[in-house]
N, C-alpha and C positions, 0 to 999 in steps of 0.2 A: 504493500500500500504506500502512495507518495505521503514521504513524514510531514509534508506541507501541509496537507489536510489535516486539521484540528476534527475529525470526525472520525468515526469507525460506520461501515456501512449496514444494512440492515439485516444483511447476513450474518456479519462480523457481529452486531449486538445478541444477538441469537446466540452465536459458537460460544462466544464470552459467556452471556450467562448460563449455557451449559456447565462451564468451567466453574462457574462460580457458587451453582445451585450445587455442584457436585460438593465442592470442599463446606458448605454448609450443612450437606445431609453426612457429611463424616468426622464436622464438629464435635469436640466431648461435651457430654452432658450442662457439666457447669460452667462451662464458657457460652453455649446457649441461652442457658438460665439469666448472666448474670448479663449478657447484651442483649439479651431481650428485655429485663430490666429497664436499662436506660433507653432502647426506645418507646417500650410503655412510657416511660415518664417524660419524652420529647416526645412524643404524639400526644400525651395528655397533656403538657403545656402548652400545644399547640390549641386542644380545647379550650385551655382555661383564659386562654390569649383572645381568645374570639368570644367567650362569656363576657371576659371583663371588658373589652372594646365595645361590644353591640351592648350592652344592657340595658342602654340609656336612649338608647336609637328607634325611635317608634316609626322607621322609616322601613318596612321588611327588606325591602330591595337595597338600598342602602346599606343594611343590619348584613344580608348576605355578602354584598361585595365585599365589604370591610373585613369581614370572617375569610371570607378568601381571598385577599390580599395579605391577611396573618399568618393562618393556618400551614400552608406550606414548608413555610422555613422548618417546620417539626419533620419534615421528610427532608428535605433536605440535609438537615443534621443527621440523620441517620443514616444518609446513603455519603458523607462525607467521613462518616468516624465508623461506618462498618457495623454498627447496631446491628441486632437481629429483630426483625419487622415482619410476623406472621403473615399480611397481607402479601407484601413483595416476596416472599417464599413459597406463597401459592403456586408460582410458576416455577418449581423444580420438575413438576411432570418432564419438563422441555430434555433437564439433567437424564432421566429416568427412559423418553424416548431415546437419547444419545447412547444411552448404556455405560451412564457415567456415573448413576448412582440408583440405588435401592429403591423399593418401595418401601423395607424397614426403615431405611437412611433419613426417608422423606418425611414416616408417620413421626418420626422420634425427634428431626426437627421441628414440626408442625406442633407435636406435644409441648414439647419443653420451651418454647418461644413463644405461645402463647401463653403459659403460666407466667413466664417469664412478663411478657407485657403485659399482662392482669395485674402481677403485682407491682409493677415501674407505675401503671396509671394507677390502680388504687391507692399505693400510699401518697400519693400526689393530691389526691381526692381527699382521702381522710386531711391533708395539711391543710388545704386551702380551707374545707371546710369548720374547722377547728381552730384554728390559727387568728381568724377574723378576716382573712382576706375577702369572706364577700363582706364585708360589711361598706362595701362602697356603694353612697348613693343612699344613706341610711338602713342597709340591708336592702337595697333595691337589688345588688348584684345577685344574692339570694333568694331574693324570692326571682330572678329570671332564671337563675340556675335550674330553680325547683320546675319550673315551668318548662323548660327545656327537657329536662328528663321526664317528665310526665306524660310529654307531648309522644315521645320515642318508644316510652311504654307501650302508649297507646295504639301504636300502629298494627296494623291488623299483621299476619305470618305472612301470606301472600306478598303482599307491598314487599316489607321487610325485605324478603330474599329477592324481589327482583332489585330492589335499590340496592343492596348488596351486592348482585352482581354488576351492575350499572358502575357501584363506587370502586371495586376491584377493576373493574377495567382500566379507569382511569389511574387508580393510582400505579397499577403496573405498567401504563403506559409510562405514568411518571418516571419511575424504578431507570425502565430501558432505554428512556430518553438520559436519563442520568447515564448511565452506562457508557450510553454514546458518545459522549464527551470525553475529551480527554484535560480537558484543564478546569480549575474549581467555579468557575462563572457557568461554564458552559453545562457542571452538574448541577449549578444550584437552578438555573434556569429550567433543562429537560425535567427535573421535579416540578418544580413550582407549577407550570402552567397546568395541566392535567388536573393537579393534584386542588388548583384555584377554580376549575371547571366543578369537578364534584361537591365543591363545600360550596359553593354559587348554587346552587343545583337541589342543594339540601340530600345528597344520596348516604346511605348509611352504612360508617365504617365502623367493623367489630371494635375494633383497639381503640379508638377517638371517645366510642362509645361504655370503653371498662374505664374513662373519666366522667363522659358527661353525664351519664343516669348514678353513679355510685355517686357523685356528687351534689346531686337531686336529692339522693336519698339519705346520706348525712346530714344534708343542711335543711331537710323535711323533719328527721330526727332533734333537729332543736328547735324548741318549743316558743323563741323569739322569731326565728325565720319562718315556722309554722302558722305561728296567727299571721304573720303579714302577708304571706302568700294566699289563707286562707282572705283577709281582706281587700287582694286584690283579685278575688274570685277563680284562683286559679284550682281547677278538680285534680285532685291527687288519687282519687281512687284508685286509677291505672299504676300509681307509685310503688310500686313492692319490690322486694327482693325476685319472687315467685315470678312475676309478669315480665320483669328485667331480663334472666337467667333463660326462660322458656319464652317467653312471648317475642323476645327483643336479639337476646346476645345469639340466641341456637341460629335463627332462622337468617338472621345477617352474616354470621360465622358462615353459613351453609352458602350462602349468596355470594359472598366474596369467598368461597374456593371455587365457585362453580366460574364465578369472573376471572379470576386469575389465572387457573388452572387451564380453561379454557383459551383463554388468550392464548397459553403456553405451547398450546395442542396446534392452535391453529399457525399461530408462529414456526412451530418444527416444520410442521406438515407443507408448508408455505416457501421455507429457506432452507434447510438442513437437508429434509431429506431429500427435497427436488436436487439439492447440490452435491449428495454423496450418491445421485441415480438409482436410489434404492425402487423397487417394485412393490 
């Protein structure tokens, strides 16, 4: 390839993240865990970033852009320091057509990187909610928090998993547009934009989401942020642990591998294997 070119081509983004989906499905255990950690907790600040900007914003359209003009930079750090990001690992299938890694490789990445970013977002969740950080706006920040996760409860399984797959797509488009790049503008950029499409979009990301409903539900959990959300008429009934877990995290978890992984499939099937002339 001419070194002139600041780009890898669309092939080349494919072969890469074969390469790259492999050495993550033969990562050990606790080094998944503990980078997945920190991109839970740079994806859940990327939530908490877009809470505390919109809360005040009775403009939705407005409220959205500003979220996605935020939100990004949370993927962008993770694809600049190597985090491990459940979503963008969706597409190791791609590894697994190449015959470059397992399908144990894949389920044990998939495992441990998602606990992993449950616990990076939630104890992020538990801080802000604890700490006083919503207390901006008189507990306005709060009772929007509460009303945010409520809202996410709320959504029917259906919805759920197609926006799920919707938001996976984008952000692994993000992931491979980062990939393509070979210098740090040109990764923070291939994140951003995709990834400012879906939070515009409102489409619903597992990992964004083990911040913004756990964070609903601590700051529902105290009893100064409770009446003021109940006084600004916001329905909490959908609010549970139970309706989060099953109603919300399952069916978007489901969505965004069916996004990612699919992406992966069609990508191999599209560049790799058309170029290795397989049958």
């Amino acid at each position: 390839m001419n070194p002139q070119i600041n780009l890898f081509t669309p092939a080349e983004i494919v072969g890469n993240y074969a390469d790259i989906g492999a050495k993550k499905a033969s990562t050990p255990i606790w080094k998944l865990l503990l980078l997945g950690v920190l991109a839970g907790f740079l994806i859940g600040m990327g939530s908490a970033v877009t809470n505390t900007a919109s809360h005040s914003i009775e403009n939705v359209s407005v409220a959205r852009i500003i979220s996605g003009l935020l939100f990004p930079f949370g993927l962008g750090m993770v694809m600049l320091i190597g985090a491990e990001l459940f979503t963008g690992n969706c597409m190791i299938p791609i590894s697994i057509l190449e015959k470059k890694a397992s399908v144990g490789g894949m389920l044990k990445n998939w495992l441990f990187v998602y606990l992993g970013n449950f616990t990076g977002a939630l104890l992020l969740a538990v801080g802000c909610a604890y700490s006083g950080q919503l207390n901006y706006s008189g507990g306005g920040l709060a009772v929007y928090t509460i009303k945010v996760a409520a809202g996410k409860c709320d959504i029917s399984v259906g919805p759920a998993i197609v926006m799920g797959i919707l938001c996976n797509l984008l952000v692994c488009m993000g992931v491979l547009c980062a990939i393509s790049a070979k210098d740090t503008t040109g990764k923070i950029l291939g994140a951003y934009i995709p990834v400012a499409f879906f939070v515009i979009c409102g489409f619903e990301h597992c990992v964004a989401n083990m911040y913004y409903i756990p964070a609903g539900l601590f700051a529902n959990a105290i009893p100064e942020y409770a009446a003021k959300a109940a006084e600004a008429g916001i329905n909490t009934a959908a609010l549970t642990w139970g309706n989060y877990f099953v109603g919300n995290l399952l069916p978007v978890t489901i969505g965004n591998i069916l996004g990612g992984a699919g992406l992966g499939v069609v990508l191999w099937y599209s560049y790799l294997k058309k170029a290795k002339g397989a049958g």
